[in-house]
DRENRO-513750 format. One record per residue (C-alpha): chain; y negated, z, x. Coordinates in steps of 0.1 Angstrom, whole numbers, padded with zeros to 4 digits. Example, Ala and Ser with C-alpha at 12.3 -4.5 7.8 and 13.67 -1.06 7.14 Angstrom:
2
> A;0045;0078;0123
> A;0011;0071;0137
% end
This chain:
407
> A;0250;-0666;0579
> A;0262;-0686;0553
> A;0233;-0708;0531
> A;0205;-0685;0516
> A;0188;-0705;0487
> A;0153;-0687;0495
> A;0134;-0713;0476
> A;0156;-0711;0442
> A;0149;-0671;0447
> A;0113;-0675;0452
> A;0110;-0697;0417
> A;0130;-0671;0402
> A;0098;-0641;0406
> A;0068;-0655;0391
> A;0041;-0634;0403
> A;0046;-0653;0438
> A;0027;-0677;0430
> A;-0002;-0660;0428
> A;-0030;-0664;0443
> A;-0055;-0640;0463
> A;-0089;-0641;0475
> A;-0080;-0681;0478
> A;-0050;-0673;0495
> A;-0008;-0677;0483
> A;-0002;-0639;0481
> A;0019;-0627;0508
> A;0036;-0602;0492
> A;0048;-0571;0515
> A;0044;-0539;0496
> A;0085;-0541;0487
> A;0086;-0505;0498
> A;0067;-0492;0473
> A;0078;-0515;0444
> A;0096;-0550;0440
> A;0085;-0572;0420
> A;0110;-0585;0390
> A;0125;-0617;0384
> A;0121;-0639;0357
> A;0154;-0627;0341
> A;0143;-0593;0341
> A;0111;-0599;0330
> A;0130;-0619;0298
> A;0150;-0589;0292
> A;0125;-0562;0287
> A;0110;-0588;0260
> A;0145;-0595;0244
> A;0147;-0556;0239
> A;0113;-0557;0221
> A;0122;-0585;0202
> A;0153;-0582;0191
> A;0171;-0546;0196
> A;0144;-0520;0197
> A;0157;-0487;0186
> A;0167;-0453;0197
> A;0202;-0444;0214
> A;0231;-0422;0205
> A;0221;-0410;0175
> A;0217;-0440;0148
> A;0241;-0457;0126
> A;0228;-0483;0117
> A;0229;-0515;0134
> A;0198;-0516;0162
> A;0206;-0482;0172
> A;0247;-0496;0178
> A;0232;-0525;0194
> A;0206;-0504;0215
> A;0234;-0476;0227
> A;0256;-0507;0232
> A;0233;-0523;0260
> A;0219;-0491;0275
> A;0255;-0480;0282
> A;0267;-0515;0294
> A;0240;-0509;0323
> A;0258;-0470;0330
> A;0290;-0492;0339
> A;0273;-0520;0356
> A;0254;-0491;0379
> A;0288;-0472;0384
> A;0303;-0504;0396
> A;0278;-0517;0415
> A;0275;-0482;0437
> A;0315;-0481;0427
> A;0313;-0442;0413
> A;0353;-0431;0405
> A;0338;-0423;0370
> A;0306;-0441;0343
> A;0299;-0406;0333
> A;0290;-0396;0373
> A;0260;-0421;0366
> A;0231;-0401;0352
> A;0201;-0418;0342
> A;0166;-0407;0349
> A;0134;-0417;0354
> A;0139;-0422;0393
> A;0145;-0410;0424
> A;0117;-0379;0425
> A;0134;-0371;0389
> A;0167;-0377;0399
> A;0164;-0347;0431
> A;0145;-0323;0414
> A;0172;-0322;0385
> A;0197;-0315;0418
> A;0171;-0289;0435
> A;0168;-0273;0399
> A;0203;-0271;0386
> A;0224;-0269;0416
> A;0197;-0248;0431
> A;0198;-0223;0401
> A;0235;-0224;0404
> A;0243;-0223;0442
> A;0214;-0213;0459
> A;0204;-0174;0464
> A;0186;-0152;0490
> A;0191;-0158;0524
> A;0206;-0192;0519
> A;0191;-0224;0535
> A;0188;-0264;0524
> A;0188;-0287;0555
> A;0164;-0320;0551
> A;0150;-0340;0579
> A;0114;-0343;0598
> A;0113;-0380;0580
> A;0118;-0375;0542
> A;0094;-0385;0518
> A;0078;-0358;0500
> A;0100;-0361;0469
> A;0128;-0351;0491
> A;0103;-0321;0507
> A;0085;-0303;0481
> A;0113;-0297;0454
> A;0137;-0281;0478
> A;0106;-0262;0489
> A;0098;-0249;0457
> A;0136;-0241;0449
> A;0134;-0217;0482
> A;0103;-0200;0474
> A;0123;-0191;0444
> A;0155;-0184;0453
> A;0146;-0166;0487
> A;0161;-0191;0507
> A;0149;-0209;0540
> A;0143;-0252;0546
> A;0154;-0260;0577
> A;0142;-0296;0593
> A;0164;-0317;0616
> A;0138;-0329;0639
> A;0133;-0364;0648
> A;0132;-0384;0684
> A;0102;-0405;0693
> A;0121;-0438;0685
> A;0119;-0419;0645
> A;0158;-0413;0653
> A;0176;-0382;0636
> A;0187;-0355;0666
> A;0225;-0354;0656
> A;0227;-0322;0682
> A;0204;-0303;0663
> A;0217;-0311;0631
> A;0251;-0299;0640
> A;0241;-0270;0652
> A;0221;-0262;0620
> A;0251;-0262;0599
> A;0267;-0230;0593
> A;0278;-0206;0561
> A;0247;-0201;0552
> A;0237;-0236;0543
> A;0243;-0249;0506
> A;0229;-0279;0507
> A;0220;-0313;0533
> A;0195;-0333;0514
> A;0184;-0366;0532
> A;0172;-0402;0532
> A;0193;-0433;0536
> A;0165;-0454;0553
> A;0131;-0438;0561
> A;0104;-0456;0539
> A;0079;-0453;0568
> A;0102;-0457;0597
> A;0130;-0479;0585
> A;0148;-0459;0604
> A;0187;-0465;0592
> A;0203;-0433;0594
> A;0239;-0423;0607
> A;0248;-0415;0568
> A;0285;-0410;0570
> A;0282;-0392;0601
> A;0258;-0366;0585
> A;0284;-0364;0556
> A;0309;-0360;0575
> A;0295;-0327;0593
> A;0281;-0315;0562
> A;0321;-0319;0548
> A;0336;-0302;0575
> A;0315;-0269;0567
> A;0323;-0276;0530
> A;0281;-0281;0523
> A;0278;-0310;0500
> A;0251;-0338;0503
> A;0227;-0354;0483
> A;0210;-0390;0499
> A;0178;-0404;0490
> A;0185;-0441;0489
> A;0158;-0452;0472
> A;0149;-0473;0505
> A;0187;-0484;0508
> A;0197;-0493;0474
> A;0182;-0527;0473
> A;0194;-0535;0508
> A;0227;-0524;0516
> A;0256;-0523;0502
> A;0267;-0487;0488
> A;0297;-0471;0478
> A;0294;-0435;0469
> A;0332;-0432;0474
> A;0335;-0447;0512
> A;0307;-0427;0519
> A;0322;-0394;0503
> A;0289;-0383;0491
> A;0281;-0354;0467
> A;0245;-0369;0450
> A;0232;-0400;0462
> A;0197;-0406;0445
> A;0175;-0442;0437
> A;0151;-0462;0417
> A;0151;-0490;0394
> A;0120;-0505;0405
> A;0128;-0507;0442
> A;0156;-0528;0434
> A;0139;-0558;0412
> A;0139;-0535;0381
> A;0112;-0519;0358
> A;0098;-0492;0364
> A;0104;-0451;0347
> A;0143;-0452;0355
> A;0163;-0445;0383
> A;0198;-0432;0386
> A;0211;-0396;0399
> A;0250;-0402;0409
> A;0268;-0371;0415
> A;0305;-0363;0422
> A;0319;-0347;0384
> A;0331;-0314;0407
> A;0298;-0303;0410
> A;0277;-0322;0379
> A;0303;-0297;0360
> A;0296;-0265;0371
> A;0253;-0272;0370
> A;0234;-0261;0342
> A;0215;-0287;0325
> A;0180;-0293;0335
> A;0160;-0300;0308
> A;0168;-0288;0270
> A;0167;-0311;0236
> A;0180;-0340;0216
> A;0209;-0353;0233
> A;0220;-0331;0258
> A;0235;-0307;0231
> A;0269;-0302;0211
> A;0255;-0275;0188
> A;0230;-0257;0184
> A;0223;-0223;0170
> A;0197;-0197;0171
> A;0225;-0176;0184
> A;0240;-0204;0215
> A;0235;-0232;0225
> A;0272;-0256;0232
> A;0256;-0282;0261
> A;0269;-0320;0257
> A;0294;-0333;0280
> A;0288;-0353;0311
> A;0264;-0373;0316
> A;0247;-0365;0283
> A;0240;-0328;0293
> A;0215;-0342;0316
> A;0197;-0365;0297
> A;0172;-0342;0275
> A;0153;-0369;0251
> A;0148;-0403;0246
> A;0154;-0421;0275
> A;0134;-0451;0291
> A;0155;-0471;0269
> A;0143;-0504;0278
> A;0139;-0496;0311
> A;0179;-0486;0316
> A;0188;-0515;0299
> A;0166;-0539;0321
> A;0178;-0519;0351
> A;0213;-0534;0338
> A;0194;-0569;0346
> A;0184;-0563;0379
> A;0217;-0556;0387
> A;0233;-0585;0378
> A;0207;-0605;0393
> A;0214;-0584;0427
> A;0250;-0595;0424
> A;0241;-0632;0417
> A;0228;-0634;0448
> A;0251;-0607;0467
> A;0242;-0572;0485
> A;0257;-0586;0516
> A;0242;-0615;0515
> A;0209;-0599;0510
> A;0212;-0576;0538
> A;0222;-0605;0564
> A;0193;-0623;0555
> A;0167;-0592;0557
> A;0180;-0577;0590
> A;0173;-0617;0603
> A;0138;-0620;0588
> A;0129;-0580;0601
> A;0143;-0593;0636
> A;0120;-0623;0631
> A;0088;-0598;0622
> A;0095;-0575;0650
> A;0095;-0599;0678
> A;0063;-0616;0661
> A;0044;-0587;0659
> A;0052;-0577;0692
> A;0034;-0604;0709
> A;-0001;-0590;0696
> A;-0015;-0568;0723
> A;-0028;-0546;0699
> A;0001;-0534;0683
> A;0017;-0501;0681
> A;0051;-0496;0660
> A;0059;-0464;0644
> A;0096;-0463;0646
> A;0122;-0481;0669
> A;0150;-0467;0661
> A;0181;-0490;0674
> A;0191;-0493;0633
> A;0165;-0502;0610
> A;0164;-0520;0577
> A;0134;-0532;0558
> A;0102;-0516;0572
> A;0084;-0524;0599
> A;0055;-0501;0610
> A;0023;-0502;0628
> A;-0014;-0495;0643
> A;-0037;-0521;0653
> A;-0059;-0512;0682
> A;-0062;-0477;0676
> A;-0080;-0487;0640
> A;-0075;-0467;0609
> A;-0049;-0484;0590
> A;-0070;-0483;0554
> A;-0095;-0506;0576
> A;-0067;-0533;0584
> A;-0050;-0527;0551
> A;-0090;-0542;0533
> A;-0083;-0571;0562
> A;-0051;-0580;0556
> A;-0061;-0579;0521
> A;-0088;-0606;0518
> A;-0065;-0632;0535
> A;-0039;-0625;0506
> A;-0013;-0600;0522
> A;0000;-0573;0505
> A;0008;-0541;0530
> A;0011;-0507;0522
> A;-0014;-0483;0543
> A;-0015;-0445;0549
> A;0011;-0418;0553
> A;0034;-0434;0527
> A;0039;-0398;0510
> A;0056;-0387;0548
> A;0023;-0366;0556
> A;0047;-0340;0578
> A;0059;-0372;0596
> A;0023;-0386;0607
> A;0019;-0350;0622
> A;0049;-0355;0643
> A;0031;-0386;0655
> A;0001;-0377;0658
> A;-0016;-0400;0636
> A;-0030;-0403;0599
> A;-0014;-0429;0590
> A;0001;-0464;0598
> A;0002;-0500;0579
> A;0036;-0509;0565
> A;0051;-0543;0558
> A;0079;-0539;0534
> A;0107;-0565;0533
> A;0129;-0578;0502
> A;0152;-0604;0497
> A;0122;-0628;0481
> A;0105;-0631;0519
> A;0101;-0660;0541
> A;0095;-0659;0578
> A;0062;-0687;0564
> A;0055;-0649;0549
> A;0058;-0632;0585
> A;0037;-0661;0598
> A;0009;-0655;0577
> A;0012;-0616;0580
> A;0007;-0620;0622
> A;-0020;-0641;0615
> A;-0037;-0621;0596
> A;-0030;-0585;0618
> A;-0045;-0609;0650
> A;-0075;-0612;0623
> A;-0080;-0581;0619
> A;-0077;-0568;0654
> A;-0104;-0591;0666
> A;-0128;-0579;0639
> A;-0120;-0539;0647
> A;-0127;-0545;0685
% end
C-alpha cells in the first residue's frame, strides 16, 4: 500500500495519549466505540459556542445557521454511502434506532400472519429482538440462517429459506464478535430475485469499508455515528424512497407533520416524516465532521491498512499456545476473537487491563451466538484506523500475561 501517515493520525485523537495503570493505553475497544479526533471534538464545542439552536422551525438567524449545518451533514452522509437521493438519509439516534423504525413501520405495513423475517445465527441483538417482537405481533415466524464453525454464513440454507412467504432479510455486514465479512451482495442478490427487500446492519462495516448503497442494491442499510470517529446518540437509517414512501411514520410530533388537526393528521415528506422531535442536533452536525475527517484520510486507504494490521494480530496471536479464536472465517475485517486457556474472558479482560489494554469481554450483545459455540463469552480486540502493530505488540504481551497467571 501506498504511505499511511499513522503517526499524524495518532496526534490527531487526543485521548491516546493517555495513560493507564502506568501504562500508554492500548486502546482496542473500537468495536464498541471509537474514539474522536481532535476535529471532531472542536466541532461539538463550535456548535455550543457559536450556533446552538433548534432546527427547522426558527427564523431567526441561529436556527438558519443550525438547520444549515445539520443538513450539510444529510448530503455529506448521502455522498459518502453515495444514496441516489439526500432525503433517503434518515437520521436517528443509531443503528438499534435506525432498525426498529424498519421492524416498526415496514413491519406494520408489510408484515402479517404467517409471514416470516430471515436474520442470521450471528446478529447482534439489536438486529434480533425487534424483528422478534414485530412477529410476536404480527403472527409471523424468524427464521435464522445458521452459521459454519469457521462463524461463516451457510449460503445453502439461506437459499433455501427464501420463498413467498418471506418479507423481509435483515442482516449484518461484519459480525461484531466474529468479524466475520459477509457475502453481502450475494445475500442481496437472492433476496432480489424473490422480490424480498433487505435491510444490513453495517454498524461494524461503515467505518471500514467502503459502501455504496447503490452497487450493493440494498433496500435499508443501517449504522452509527460513534463507530465511525463521531459522537455518540446519532446514527443514520438509509432506505431506498420506494419503500421509505409507502411506511407509516414511526414516531408522532414536531417535525414529522404537515398539518395537524384533531380531525387528521397530513405526515411531512421524506425524510422529515421520520424524524419525530428535536434531533441530536449537535450530534448530526459532528457526525458531518467525522466524515470528512474519514475522507481526509480515505475509506480505502483505511481498509488496506486495517486488513494488514488484523493479518499482523492474527498471526501474533496464534503463536500463544493458549489461544482459541472465535471465528475464522476466510473474510474478516476488524475483530479478532478469543479464549485464553480455557479462562473466563472477564478474568483476562481485568489482566489485560492493568497493563493498559483496552479489550472488550463477554458475549458482545451476540448471547444466541456464544450458545452456538458453546461458551459464555470471548475477549475481543477491536481494530480502527488509529492502531499500530507497537499496539498488537503490547496486546500479545499482555494475553501471554495473562495466561501464565490463569494456569
Amino acid at each position: 500500500m501506498t504511505h499511511y501517515d499513522i503517526d499524524s493520525i495518532r496526534a490527531d485523537f487526543p485521548i491516546l495519549k493517555t495513560k493507564v495503570n502506568g501504562h500508554p493505553l492500548v486502546y482496542l475497544d473500537n468495536g464498541a466505540t471509537t474514539q474522536k479526533p481532535q476535529s471532531v471534538i472542536n466541532a461539538i464545542t463550535d456548535y455550543y459556542t457559536q450556533i446552538n439552536s433548534n432546527v427547522h422551525r426558527g427564523v431567526h438567524h441561529l436556527s438558519q445557521l443550525a438547520t444549515d449545518a445539520y443538513e450539510v451533514t444529510r448530503k455529506k452522509i448521502s455522498e459518502f454511502i453515495n444514496a441516489a437521493h439526500d432525503y433517503e438519509v434518515i437520521l436517528t439516534s443509531g443503528t438499534t434506532h435506525s432498525i426498529n423504525l424498519v421492524a416498526n413501520s415496514y413491519g406494520k405495513q408489510f408484515v402479517r400472519e404467517g409471514d416470516e423475517i430471515v436474520i442470521s445465527a450471528m446478529e447482534h441483538h439489536s438486529n434480533i429482538v425487534p424483528w422478534q417482537m414485530i412477529c410476536e405481533d404480527r403472527g409471523a415466524k424468524l427464521r435464522v440462517i445458521p452459521i459454519n464453525d469457521e462463524g461463516e454464513l451457510d449460503m445453502e440454507a439461506y437459499a433455501a429459506m427464501l420463498n413467498e412467504r418471506v418479507k423481509l432479510v435483515s442482516i449484518t455486514y461484519v459480525s461484531n464478535t466474529l468479524g466475520t465479512l459477509n457475502p453481502i451482495k450475494e445475500v442481496i442478490k437472492q433476496a432480489h430475485d424473490q422480490d424480498i427487500p433487505v435491510l444490513i446492519d453495517g454498524a461494524q462495516a461503515i467505518q471500514h469499508l467502503d459502501v455504496d448503497v447503490q452497487a450493493l442494491d440494498v433496500d435499508f442499510f443501517a449504522f452509527s455515528g460513534h463507530k465511525m470517529y463521531g459522537p455518540t446518540g446519532v446514527g443514520v437509517l438509509y432506505g431506498k424512497e420506494k419503500w421509505l414512501d409507502r411506511m407509516p411514520p414511526y414516531q408522532g410530533g414536531g417535525d414529522m407533520i404537515k398539518e395537524v388537526r384533531f380531525e387528521k393528521t397530513i405526515y411531512n415528506e421524506l425524510p422529515f416524516k421520520f424524524e419525530a422531535g428535536t434531533p441530536n442536533i449537535e450530534a448530526g452536525i459532528c457526525l458531518g465532521t467525522a466524515i470528512d475527517y474519514i475522507k481526509t484520510t480515505g475509506i480505502n486507504q483505511i481498509a488496506l491498512y486495517e486488513t494488514e494490521l488484523l493479518k499482523y494480530a492474527t498471526k501474533a496471536l496464534s503463536e500463544i499456545d493458549q489461544i482459541r479464536f472465535i471465528g475464522t472465517a476466510k473474510e474478516k475485517s476488524s475483530v479478532i476473537s478469543f479464549l485464553v486457556n480455557g479462562a473466563h474472558p472477564y478474568d483476562v479482560g481485568v489482566i489485560l487491563d492493568k497493563l493498559g489494554v483496552a479489550v472488550r469481554t463477554g458475549h458482545h450483545c451476540t448471547q444466541p451466538l456464544m450458545e452456538r459455540f458453546d461458551i459464555p463469552g470471548t475477549v475481543r480486540a477491536s481494530i480502527a484506523m488509529y492502531n499500530t502493530k507497537e499496539d498488537i505488540d503490547l496486546l500479545v504481551n499482555a494475553v501471554k500475561k495473562a495466561a501464565s497467571m490463569l494456569l
